[in-house]
C-alpha positions as CSV (number, residue, x, y, z in Angstrom):
1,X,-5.1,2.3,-10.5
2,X,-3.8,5.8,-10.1
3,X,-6.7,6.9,-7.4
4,X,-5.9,3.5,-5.6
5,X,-2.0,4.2,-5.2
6,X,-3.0,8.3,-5.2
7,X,-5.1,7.2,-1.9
8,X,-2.6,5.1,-0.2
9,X,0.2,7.5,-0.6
10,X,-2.4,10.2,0.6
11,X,-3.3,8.3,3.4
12,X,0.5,7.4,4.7
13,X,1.2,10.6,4.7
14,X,-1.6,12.3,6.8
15,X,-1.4,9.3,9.5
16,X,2.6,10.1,9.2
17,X,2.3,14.0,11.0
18,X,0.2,12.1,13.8
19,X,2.2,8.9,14.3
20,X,5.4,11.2,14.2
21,X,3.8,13.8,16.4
22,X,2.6,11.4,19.3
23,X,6.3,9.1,19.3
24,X,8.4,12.1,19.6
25,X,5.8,13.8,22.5
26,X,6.1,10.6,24.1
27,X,9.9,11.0,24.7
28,X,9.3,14.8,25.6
29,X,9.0,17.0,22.4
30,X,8.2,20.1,22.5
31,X,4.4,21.7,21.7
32,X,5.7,23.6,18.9
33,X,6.3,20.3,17.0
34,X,3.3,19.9,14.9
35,X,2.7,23.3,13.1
36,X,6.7,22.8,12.1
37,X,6.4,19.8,10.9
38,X,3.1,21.1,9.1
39,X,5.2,24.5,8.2
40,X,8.4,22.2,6.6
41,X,6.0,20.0,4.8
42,X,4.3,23.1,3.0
43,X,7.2,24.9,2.4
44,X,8.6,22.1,0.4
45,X,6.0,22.6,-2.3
46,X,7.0,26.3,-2.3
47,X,11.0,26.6,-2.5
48,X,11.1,23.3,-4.9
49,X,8.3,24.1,-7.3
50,X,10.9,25.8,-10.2
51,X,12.8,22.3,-10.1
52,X,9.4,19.5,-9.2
53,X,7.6,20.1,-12.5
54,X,11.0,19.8,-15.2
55,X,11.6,16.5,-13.0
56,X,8.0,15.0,-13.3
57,X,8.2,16.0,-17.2
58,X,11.6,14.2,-17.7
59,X,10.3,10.7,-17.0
60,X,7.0,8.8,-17.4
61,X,4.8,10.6,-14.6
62,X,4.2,6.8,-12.6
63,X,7.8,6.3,-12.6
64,X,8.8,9.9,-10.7
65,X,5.4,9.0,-8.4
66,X,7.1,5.6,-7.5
67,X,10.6,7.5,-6.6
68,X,8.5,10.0,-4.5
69,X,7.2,7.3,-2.8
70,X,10.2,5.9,-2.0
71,X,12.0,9.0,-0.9
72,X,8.6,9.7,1.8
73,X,9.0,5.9,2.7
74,X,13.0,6.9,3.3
75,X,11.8,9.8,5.8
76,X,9.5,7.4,7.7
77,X,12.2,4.3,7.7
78,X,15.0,7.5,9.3
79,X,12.0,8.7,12.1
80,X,11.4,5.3,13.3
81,X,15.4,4.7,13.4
82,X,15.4,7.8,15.7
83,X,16.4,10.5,13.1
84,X,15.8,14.3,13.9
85,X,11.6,14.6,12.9
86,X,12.1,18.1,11.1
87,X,15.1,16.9,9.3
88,X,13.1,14.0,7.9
89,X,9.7,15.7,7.3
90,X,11.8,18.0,5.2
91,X,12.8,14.9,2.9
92,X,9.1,13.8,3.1
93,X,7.7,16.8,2.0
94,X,10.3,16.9,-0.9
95,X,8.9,13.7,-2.0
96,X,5.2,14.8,-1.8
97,X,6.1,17.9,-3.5
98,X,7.8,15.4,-6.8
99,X,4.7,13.4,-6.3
100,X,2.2,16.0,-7.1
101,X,2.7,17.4,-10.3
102,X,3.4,14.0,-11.7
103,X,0.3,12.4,-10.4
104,X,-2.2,15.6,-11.8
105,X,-0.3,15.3,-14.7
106,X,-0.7,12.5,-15.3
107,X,-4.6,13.3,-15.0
108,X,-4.0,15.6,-17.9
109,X,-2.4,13.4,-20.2
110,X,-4.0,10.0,-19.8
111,X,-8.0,11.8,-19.7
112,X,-9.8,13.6,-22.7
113,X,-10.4,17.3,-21.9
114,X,-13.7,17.1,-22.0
115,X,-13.4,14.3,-18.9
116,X,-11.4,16.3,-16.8
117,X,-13.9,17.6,-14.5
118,X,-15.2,14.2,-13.6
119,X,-11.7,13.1,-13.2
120,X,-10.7,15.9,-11.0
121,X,-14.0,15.1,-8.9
122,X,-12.8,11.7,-7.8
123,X,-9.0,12.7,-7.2
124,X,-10.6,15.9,-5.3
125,X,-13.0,12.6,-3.3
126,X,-10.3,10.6,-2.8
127,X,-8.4,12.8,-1.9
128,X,-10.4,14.0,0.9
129,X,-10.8,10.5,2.5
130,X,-7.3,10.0,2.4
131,X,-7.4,12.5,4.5
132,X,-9.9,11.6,7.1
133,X,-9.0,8.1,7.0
134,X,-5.2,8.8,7.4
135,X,-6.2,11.2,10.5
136,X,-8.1,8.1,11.8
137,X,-5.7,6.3,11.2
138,X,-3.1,7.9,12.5
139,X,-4.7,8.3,15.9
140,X,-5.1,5.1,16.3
141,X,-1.5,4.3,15.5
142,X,-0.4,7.0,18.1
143,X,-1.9,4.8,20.8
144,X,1.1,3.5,23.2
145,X,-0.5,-0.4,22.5
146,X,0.2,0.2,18.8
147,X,3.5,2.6,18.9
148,X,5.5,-0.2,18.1
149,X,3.9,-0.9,14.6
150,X,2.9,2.9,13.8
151,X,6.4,2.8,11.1
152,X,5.8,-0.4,10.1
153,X,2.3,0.0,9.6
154,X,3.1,3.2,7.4
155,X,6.1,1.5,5.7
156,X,3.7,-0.9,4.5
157,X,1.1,1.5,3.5
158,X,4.3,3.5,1.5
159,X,5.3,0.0,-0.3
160,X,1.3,-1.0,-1.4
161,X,1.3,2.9,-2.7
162,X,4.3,1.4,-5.1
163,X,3.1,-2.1,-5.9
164,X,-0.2,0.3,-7.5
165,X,2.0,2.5,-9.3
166,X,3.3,-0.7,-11.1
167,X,-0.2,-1.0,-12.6
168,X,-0.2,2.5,-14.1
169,X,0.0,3.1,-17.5
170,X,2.4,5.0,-19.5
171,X,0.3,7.8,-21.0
172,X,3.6,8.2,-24.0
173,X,3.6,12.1,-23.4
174,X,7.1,12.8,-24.0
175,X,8.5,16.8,-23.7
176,X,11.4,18.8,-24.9
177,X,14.8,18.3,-22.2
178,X,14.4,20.6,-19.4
179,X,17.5,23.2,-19.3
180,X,20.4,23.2,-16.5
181,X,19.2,23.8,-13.2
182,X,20.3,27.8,-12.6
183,X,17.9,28.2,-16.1
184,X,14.8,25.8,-14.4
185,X,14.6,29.0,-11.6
186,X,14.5,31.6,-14.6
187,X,12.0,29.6,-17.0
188,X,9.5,28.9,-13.9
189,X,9.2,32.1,-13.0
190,X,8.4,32.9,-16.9
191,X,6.2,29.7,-16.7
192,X,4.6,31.5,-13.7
193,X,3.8,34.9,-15.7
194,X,2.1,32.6,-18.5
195,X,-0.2,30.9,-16.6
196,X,-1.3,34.6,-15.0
197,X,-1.4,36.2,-18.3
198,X,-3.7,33.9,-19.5
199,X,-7.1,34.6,-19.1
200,X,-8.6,31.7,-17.9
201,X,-5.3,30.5,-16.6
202,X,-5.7,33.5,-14.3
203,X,-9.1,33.2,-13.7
204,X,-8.9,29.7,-12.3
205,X,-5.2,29.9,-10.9
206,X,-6.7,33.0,-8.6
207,X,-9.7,30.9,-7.5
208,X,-7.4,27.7,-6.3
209,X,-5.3,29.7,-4.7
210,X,-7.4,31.5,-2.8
211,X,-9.5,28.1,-1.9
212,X,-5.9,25.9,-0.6
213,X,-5.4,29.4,1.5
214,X,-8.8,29.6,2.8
215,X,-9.0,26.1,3.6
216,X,-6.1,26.0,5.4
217,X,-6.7,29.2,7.8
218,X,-10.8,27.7,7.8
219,X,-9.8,24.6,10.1
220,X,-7.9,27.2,12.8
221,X,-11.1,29.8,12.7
222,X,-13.6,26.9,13.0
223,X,-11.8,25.0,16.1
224,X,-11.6,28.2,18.0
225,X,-15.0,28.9,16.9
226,X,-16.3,25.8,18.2
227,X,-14.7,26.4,21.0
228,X,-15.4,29.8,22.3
229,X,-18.6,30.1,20.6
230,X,-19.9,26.8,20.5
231,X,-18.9,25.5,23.7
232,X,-17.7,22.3,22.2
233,X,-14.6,20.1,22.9
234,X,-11.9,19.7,20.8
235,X,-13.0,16.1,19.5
236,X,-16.3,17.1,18.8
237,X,-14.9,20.7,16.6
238,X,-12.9,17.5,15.1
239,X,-16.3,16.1,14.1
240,X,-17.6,19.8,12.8
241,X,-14.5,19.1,10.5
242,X,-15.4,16.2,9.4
243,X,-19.2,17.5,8.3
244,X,-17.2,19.8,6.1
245,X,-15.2,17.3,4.5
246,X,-17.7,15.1,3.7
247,X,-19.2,18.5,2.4
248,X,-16.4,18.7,-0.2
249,X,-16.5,15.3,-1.0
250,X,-20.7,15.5,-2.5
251,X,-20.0,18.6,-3.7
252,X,-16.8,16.9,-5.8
253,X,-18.5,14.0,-6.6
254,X,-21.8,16.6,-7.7
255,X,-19.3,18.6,-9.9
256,X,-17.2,15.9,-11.4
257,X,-20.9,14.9,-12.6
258,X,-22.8,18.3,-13.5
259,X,-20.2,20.9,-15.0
260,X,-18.5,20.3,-18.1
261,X,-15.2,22.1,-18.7
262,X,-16.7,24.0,-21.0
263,X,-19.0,25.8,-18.8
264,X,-16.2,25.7,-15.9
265,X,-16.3,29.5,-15.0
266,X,-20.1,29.3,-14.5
267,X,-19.6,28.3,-10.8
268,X,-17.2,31.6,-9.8
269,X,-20.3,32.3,-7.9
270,X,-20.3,30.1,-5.5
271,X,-17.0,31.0,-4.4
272,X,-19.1,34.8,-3.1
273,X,-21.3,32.2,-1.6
274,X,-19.0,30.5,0.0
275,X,-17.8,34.3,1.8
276,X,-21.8,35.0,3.1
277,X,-21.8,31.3,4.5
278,X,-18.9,31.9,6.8
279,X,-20.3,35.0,7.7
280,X,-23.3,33.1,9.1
281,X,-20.9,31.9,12.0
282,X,-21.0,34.4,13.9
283,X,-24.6,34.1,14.2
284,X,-24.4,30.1,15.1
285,X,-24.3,29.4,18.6
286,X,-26.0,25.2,18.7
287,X,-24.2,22.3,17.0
288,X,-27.0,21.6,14.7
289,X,-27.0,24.7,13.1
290,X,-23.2,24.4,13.2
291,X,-23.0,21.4,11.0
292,X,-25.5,22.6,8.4
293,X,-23.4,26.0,8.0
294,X,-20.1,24.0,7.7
295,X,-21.8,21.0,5.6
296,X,-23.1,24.1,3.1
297,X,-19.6,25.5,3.1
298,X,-18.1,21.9,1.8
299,X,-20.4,21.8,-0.7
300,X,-20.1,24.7,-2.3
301,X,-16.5,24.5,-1.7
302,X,-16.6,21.2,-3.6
303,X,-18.5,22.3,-6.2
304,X,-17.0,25.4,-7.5
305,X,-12.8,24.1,-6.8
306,X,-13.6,21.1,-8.9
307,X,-14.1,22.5,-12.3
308,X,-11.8,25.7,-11.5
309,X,-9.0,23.0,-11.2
310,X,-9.7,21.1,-13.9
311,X,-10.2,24.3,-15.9
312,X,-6.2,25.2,-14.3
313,X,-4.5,22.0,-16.0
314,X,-5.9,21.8,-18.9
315,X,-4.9,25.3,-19.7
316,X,-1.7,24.8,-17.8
317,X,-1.2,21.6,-19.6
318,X,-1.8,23.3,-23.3
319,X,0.7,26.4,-22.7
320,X,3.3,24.7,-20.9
321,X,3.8,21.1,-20.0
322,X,1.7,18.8,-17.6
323,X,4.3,18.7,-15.2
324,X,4.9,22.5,-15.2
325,X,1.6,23.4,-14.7
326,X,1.1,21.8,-11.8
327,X,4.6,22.9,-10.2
328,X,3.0,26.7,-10.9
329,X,0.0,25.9,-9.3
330,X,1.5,24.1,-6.2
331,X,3.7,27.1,-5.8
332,X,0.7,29.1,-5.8
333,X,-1.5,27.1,-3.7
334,X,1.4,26.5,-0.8
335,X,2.2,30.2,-0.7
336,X,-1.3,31.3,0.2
337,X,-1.3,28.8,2.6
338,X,1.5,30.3,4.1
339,X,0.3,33.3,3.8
340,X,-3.2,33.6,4.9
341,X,-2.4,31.6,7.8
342,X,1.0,34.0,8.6
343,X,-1.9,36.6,8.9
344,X,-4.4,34.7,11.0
345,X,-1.7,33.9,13.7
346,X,-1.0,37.8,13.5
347,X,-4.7,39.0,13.8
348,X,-4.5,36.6,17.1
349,X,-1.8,37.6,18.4
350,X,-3.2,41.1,18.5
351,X,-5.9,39.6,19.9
352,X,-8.2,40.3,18.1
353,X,-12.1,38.8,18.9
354,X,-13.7,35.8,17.0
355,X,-16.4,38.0,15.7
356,X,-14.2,40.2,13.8
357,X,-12.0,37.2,12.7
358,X,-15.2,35.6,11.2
359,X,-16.5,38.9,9.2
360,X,-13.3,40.0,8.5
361,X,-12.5,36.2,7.2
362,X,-16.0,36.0,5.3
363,X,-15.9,39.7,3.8
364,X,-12.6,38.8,2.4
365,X,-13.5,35.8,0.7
366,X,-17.1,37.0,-0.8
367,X,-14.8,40.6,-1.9
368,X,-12.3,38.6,-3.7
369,X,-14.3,35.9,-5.3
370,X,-16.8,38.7,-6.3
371,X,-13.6,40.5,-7.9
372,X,-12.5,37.2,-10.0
373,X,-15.5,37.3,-11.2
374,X,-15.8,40.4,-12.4
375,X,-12.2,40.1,-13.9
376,X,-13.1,36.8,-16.0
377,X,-16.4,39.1,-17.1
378,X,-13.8,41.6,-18.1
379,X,-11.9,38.9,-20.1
380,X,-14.3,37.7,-21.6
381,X,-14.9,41.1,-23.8
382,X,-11.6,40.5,-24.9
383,X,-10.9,38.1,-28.3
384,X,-11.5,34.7,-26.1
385,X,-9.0,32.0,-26.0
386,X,-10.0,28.4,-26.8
387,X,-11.0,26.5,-24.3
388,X,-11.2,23.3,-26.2
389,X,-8.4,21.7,-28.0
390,X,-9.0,21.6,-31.8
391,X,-7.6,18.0,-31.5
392,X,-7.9,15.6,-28.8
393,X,-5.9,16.5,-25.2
394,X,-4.1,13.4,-25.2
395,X,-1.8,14.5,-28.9
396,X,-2.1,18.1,-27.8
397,X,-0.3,17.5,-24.6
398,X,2.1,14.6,-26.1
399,X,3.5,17.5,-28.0
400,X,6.4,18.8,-26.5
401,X,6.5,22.6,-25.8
402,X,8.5,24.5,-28.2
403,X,8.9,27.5,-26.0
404,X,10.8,26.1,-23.6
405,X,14.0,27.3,-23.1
């Protein structure tokens, strides 16, 4: 029940930036509209992270996901009533940022530790078709035949999401009051120094947020790759996409399968790998060989973000609180993605060619995978710390945290 309402809700909200995008360009909005909207919607996760995770903690996780969902179907209902677009996808992206840490941690609380992987496989799967299908979607909605139904169609999608959240059950994790709002800003920011102090909350919080930045600046470099390099159009480097997401979705799937949590740092590797395949770009010039480069790249992507993730919560989840782990690592996540692509729009506008984006690109990637690595191998001749809870997750995590201010 929670991937089925996690999917919908993903799906509504990737064919929202389209439908959005194509109504207001159809009354004369500006180019610009679409990275803001994107930019807004990111930055939501950032500036309300400190407040998000205290929120999902305070109330059983389905009930805060079913109140996200309402405040995104809120931002559609004010767009389709003619409402200013940023404004609202401001409100929606405060909903998606509430939603998030209440629905992975949920994950956390309702799944045994040792489960987790698998579990974050098919959220990671689902996830990713949400995502194609609500691109799909949302072209298709963006059509002027169908512009009169592209709200309502959403709307409905937003309203399914919380029929399906009705069906989830109360995992009966309860956690200690969060304190007044000036202290949440204070005890995130310690929350935040935890998680990196840890060492293999560090480990894996440096590999996911390095992957969300990557990722994000990835789908920029490839479409001007494809482009200039490959002589494609834009639909078909929208295809090359699509070979990488379905990529990520076998490699997922793969992990959620192979790698127990316990042997979750075994796959730092892959994330060098993943830095010498996007080096091979520059190399590339037909579309077959393009596919099988970015195919490889989701795959290995897939298979090393998986475990690294689950690895992230249920550490997260055993020195904080479910909902506060998350809320660190969506903080995190966002700000590389803000980052990394603040400094690919700067390398451009310096002009600088696609061959030195792509070594530059790859070389970073390998070089900071290969120094994770090498930190957790330094950790690891320090006094280890537990990986696996002496009791099951479910009463370790029901416990609330007793160091919370």
């Amino acid at each position: 029940m929670l991937r089925g309402a996690q999917s919908v809700s993903g799906l509504a909200d990737n064919a929202l930036l389209l439908v959005a995008t194509a109504q207001r360009a159809a009354a004369g909005g500006p180019p610009w509209l679409p990275p803001l909207l994107k930019l807004v919607f990111t930055l939501a996760y950032v500036l309300l992270a400190p407040v998000v995770g205290p929120l999902a903690d305070r109330w059983p996780k389905a009930r805060v996901m079913g109140a996200a969902n309402a405040v995104k179907a809120l931002a559609c209902a004010a767009m389709a009533l003619g409402a200013p677009v940023t404004a609202c996808f401001c409100v929606a992206g405060a909903g998606a940022a509430v939603y998030s840490p209440a629905k992975y941690g949920l994950v956390t609380e309702l799944v045994p530790a040792e489960r987790l992987v698998a579990a974050n496989g098919w959220i990671e799967v689902t996830t990713v078709l949400a995502i194609l299908l609500g691109t799909v979607l949302g072209g298709g909605l963006s059509e002027p035949r169908f512009a009169a139904f592209g709200f309502a169609a959403l709307l409905a999608l937003y309203g399914l999401a919380a029929l399906l959240n009705l069906g989830i059950p109360d995992s009966g994790a309860r956690y200690a009051a969060a304190p007044p709002l000036p202290r949440q800003w204070r005890a995130f920011w310690r929350d935040n120094a935890r998680l990196w102090s840890d060492p293999l909350g560090q480990v894996s919080l440096a590999t996911t947020t390095l992957f969300w930045g990557v990722g994000a600046t990835l789908q920029f470099l490839v479409l001007r790759w494809a482009g200039e390099q490959l002589g494609l159009t834009l639909a078909q480097a929208a295809y090359l996409q699509g070979l990488s997401a379905t990529g990520v979705v076998l490699g997922a799937a793969l992990a959620g399968r192979w790698v127990p949590l316990a042997r979750a740092t075994q796959v730092l590797p892959l994330g060098v790998a993943l830095g010498l395949v996007v080096l091979l770009m520059q190399w590339v010039h037909q579309w077959p060989a393009a596919a099988l480069v970015l195919a490889t790249a989701g795959l290995l992507a897939g298979l090393f973000v998986v475990p690294m993730n689950a690895l992230l919560q249920h550490r997260g989840s055993t020195l904080l609180s479910a909902g506060r782990s998350v809320a660190v690592q969506n903080f995190n996540e966002n700000a590389s993605v803000l980052l990394m692509l603040g400094g690919y729009a700067l390398c451009t506008g310096l002009d600088l060619g696609l061959g030195a984006l792509i070594r530059g690109f790859g070389v970073l990637v390998a070089g900071l995978m290969a120094l994770i690595a090498l930190r957790h191998r330094h950790l690891q001749r320090q006094p280890p710390a537990s990986l696996m809870p002496a009791s099951p997750t479910r009463a370790t995590i029901s416990t609330p945290c007793k160091d919370h201010p």
